[in-house]
C-alpha positions as CSV (number, residue, x, y, z in Angstrom):
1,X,97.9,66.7,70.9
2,X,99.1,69.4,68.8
3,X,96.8,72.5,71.1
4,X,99.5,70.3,74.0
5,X,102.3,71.1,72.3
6,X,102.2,74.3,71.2
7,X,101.2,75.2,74.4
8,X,103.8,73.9,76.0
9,X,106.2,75.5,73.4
10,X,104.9,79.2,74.5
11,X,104.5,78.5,78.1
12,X,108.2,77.1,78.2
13,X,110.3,80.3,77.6
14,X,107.7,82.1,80.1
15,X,108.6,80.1,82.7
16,X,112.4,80.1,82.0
17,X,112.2,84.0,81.5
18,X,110.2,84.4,85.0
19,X,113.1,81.8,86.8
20,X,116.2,82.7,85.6
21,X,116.0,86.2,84.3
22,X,114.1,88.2,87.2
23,X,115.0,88.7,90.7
24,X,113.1,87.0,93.8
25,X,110.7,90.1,93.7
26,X,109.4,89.9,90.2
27,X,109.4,86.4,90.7
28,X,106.9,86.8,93.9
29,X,104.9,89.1,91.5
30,X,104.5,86.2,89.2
31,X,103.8,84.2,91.5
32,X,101.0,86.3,92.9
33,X,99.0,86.8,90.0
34,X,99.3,83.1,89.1
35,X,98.0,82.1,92.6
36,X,95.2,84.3,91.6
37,X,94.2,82.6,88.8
38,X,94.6,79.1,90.1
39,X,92.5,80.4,93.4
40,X,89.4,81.7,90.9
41,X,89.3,78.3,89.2
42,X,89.2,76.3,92.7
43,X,86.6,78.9,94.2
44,X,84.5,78.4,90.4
45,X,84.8,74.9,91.2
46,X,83.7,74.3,95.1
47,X,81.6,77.3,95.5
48,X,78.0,77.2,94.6
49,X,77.2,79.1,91.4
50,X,76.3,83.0,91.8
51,X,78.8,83.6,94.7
52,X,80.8,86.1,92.5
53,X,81.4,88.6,95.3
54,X,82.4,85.5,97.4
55,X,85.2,84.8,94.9
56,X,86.5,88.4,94.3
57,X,86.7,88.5,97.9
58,X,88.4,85.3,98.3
59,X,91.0,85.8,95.8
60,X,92.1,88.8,96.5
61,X,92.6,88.0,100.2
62,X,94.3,84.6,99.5
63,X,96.8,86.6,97.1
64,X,97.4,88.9,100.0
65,X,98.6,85.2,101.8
66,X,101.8,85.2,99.1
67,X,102.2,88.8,99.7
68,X,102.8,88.8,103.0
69,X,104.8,85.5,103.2
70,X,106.7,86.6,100.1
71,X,107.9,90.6,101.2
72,X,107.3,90.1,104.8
73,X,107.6,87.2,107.2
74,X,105.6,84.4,108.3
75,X,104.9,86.1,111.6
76,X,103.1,88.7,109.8
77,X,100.1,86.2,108.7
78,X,98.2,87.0,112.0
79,X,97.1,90.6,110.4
80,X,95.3,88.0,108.1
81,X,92.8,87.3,110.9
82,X,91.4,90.5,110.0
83,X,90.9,89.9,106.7
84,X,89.3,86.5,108.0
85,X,87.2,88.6,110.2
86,X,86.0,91.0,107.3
87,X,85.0,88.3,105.0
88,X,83.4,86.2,108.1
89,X,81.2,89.8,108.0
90,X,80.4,90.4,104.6
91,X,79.2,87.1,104.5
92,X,77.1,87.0,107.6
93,X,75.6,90.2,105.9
94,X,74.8,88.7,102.7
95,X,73.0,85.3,103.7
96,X,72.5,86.0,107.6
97,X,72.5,81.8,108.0
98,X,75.6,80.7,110.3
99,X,75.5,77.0,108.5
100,X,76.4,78.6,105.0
101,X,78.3,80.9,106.5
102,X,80.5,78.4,108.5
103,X,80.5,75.9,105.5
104,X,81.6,78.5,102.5
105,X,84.0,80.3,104.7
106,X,85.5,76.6,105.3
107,X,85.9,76.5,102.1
108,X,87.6,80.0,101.5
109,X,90.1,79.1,103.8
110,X,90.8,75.6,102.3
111,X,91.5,77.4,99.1
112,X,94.1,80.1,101.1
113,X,95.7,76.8,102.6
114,X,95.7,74.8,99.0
115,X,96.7,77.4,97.0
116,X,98.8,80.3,98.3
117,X,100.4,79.5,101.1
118,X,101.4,76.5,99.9
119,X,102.7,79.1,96.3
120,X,104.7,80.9,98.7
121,X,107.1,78.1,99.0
122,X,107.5,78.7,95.3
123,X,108.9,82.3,96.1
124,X,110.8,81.2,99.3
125,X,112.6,78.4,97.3
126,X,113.6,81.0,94.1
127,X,115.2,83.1,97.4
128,X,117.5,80.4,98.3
129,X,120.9,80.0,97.5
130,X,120.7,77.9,94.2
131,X,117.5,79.1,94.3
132,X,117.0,79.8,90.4
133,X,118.4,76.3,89.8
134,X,116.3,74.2,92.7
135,X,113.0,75.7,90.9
136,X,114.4,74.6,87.4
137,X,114.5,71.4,89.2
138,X,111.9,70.9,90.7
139,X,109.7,71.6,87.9
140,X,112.1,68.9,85.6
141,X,111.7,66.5,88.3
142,X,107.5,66.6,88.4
143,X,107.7,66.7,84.6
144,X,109.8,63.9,84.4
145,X,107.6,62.4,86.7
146,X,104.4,62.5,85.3
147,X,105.7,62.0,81.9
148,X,107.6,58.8,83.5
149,X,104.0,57.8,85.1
150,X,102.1,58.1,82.5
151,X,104.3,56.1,79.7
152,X,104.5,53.6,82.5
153,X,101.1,53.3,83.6
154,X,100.3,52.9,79.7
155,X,102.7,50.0,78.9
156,X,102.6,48.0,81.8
157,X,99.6,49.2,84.5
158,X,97.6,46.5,85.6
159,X,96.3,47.9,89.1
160,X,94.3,50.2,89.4
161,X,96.4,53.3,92.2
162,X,92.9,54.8,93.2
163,X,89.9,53.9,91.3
164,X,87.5,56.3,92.9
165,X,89.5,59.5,92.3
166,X,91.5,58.5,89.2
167,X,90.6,55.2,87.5
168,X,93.5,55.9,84.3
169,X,95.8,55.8,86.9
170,X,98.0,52.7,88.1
171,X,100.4,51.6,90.7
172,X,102.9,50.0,87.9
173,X,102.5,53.9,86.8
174,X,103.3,55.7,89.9
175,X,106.5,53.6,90.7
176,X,107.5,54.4,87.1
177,X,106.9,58.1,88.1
178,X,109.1,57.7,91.0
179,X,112.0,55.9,89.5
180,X,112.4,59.0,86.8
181,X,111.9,61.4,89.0
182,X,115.1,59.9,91.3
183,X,116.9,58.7,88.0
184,X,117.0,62.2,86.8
185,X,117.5,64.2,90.1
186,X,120.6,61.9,90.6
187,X,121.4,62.6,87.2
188,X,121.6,66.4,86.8
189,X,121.1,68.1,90.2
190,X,124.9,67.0,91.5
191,X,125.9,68.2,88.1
192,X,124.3,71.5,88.5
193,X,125.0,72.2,92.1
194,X,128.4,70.6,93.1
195,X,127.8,70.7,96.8
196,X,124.7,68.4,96.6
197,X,125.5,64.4,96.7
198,X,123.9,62.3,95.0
199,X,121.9,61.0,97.9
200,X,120.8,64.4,98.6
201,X,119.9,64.5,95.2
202,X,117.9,61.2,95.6
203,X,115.9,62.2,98.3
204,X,114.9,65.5,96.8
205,X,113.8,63.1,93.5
206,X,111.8,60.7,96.2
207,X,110.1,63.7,97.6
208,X,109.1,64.8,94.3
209,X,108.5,61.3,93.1
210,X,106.0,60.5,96.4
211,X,104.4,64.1,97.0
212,X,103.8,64.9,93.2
213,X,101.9,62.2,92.8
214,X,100.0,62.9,95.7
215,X,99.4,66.5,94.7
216,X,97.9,65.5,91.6
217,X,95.3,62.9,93.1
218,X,94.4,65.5,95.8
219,X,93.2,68.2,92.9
220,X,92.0,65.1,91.0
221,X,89.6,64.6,94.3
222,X,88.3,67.7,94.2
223,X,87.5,67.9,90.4
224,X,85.7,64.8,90.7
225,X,83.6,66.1,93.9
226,X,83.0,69.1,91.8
227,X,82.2,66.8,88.7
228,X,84.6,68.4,86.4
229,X,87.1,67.3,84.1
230,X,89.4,70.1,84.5
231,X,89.7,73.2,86.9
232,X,88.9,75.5,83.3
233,X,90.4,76.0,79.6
234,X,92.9,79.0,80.4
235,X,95.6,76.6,78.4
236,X,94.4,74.5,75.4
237,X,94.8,70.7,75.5
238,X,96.3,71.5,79.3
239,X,93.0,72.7,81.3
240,X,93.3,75.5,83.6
241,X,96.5,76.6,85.9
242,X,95.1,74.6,88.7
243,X,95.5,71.7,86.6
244,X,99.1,72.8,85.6
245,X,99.6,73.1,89.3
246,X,98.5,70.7,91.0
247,X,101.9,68.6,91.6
248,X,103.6,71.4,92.3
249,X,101.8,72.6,94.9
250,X,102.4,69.5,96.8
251,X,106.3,69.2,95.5
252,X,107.9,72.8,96.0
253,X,106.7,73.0,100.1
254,X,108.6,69.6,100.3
255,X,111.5,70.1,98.4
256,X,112.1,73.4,100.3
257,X,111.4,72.4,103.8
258,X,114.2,69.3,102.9
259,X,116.2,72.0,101.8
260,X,116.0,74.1,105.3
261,X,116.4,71.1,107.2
262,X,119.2,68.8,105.3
């Protein structure tokens, strides 16, 4: 408990600095080299050991993903075909088997998807107007929400959510999660941005609430297919930035997609 805490003392400034103190292009930068990280610790996790020049490879084309989504456009993710195309060949070259090849590419690809694609929702929200604030929020909001879930889920869970992925975790736990993560949307983001009503505001905390949630049983599934406990030890008493991610990932796409839309 104490490694938790002090941990989360020095990462909190960081992440205040990196929000509210840089523009959209340092931000992207951050963003980048976090994505990195978090796509080393998935590779290490789903690749089969000694596939180093697999995962140098990987993660330095997925990082190229929030590059080009971040300073360019969407559009410009078909020159990422060729990267798709170079990799397909350096690994046709290194184990001349189509099965591996097909089934580890797969699951180079699934990392781009998982990790930054969905990251560069993190830099298109910061761009937004409010942008600065919406990312302050949506990182309170999956706080709240796990921290809601979990004091829940320890006081009053009975049934089991998802035994096979996550036994700890209840469905008296997840509807706790929910509830604070639309109690304190509705309680600070109309205060924060005056044009946003408090129904907005409870939508964005139901989004967070339900796809949070969600995001964390996904990575939950793949540590346990990996038979892990956590995606590595890059934060005492917190695991590896995957593991800090892993709600986020699912929340930030949402919450910005509702955004362009509402």
């Amino acid at each position: 408990m104490k490694q938790r805490i002090i941990t989360a003392l020095i990462a909190l400034p960081v992440v205040l600095l990196l929000t509210l103190a840089v523009d959209t292009v340092w931000f992207a930068v951050a963003i980048c080299g976090v994505s990195g990280i978090a796509l080393w610790e998935f590779y290490t996790m789903v690749l089969p050991p000694n596939r180093f020049v697999e995962q140098i490879c990987g993660t330095v084309s997925g990082v190229l993903f929030v590059v080009v989504t971040s300073f360019y456009s969407l559009h410009s993710l078909q020159y990422m075909s060729v990267v798709f195309i170079l990799l397909a060949l350096i690994f046709l070259a290194r184990f001349q088997d189509l099965y591996r090849v097909i089934h580890e590419m797969g699951l180079v690809v699934t990392g781009w998807l998982y990790i930054p694609l969905l990251m560069s929702f993190f830099v298109a929200l910061h761009a937004m107007e409010h942008g600065r604030v919406w990312v302050l929020m949506v990182l309170m909001m999956t706080m709240v929400c796990d921290s809601g879930a979990y004091f829940v889920g320890t006081a009053l869970g009975r049934h089991r959510l998802y035994p096979q992925i996550s036994p700890k975790k209840s469905i008296e736990g997840a509807v706790g999660g929910l509830v604070c993560s639309i109690l304190s949307a509705v309680l600070v983001i109309p205060w924060l941005i005056a044009e946003i009503t408090w129904i907005d505001a409870l939508l964005a905390g139901a989004i967070v609430g339900i796809f949070g949630q969600l995001g964390d049983l996904f990575e939950s599934m793949v540590k346990r297919s990996a038979d892990i406990k956590d995606s590595g030890n890059l934060f005492p008493g917190h695991g590896g930035m995957l593991d800090r991610l892993d709600s986020l990932l699912f929340t930030f796409p949402c919450v910005y997609l509702y955004l362009s839309c509402c």
